[in-house]
C-alpha positions in Angstrom: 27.6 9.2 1.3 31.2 9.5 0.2 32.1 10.6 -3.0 33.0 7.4 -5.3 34.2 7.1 -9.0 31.9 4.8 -10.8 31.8 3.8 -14.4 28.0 4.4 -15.4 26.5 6.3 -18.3 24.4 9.2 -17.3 21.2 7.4 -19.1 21.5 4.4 -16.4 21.7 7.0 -13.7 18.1 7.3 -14.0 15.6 9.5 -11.6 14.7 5.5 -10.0 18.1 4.9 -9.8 18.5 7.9 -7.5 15.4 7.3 -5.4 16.5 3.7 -4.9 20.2 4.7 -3.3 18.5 7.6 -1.7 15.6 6.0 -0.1 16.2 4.7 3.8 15.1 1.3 4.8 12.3 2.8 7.3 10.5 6.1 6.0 7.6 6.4 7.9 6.7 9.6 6.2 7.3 7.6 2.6 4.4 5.9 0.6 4.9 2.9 1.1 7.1 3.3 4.6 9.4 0.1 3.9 11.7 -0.6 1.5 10.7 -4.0 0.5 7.8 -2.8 -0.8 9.3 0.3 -2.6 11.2 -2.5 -4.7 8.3 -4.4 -5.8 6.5 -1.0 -7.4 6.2 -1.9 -11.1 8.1 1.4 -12.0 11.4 0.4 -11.3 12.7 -1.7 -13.7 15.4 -4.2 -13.7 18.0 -2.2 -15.2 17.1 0.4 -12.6 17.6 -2.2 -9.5 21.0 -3.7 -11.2 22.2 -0.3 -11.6 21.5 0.7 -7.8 23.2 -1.9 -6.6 26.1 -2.0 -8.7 26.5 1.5 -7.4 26.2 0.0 -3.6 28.7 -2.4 -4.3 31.3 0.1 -5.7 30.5 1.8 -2.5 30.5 -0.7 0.1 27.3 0.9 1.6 23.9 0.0 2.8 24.6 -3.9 2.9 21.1 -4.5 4.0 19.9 -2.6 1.1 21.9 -4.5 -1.2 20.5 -7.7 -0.1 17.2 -6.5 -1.0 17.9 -5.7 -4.4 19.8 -8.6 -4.9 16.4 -10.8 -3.7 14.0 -8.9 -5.4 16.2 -9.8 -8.8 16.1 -13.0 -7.9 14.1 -14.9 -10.4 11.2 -16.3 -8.7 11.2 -20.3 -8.0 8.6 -22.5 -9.3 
């Protein structure tokens, strides 16, 4: 990835933050191998996924990725 200035504060560029932007959509060696599921594990938090993708966005990388953040913060429908 290209280097990028980005306006965060070093406590919202947490260890999940990395792991999120570092993680590949398919990691077959990775528990669990997709990223879809990665998102749901109760560790990340929301802060964590806005921050990820806010990074993305500055980026203009992994537009897949982003799309998956953005539906896991989707509030669920009833």
């Amino acid at each position: 990835m290209r280097k990028i200035k980005i306006d965060i504060s070093l406590e919202d560029y947490t260890d999940n933050v990395r792991r999120i932007i570092e993680r590949s959509l398919h990691d077959l060696e990775a528990e669990p191998p997709y990223l879809t599921s990665f998102l749901c594990d109760p560790c990340l938090t929301e802060e964590d996924l806005k921050t990820a993708l806010h990074i993305l966005e500055k980026a203009g990388t992994e537009l897949t990725k982003q799309k998956l953040i953005k539906a896991e913060l989707k509030p669920e429908e009833k």
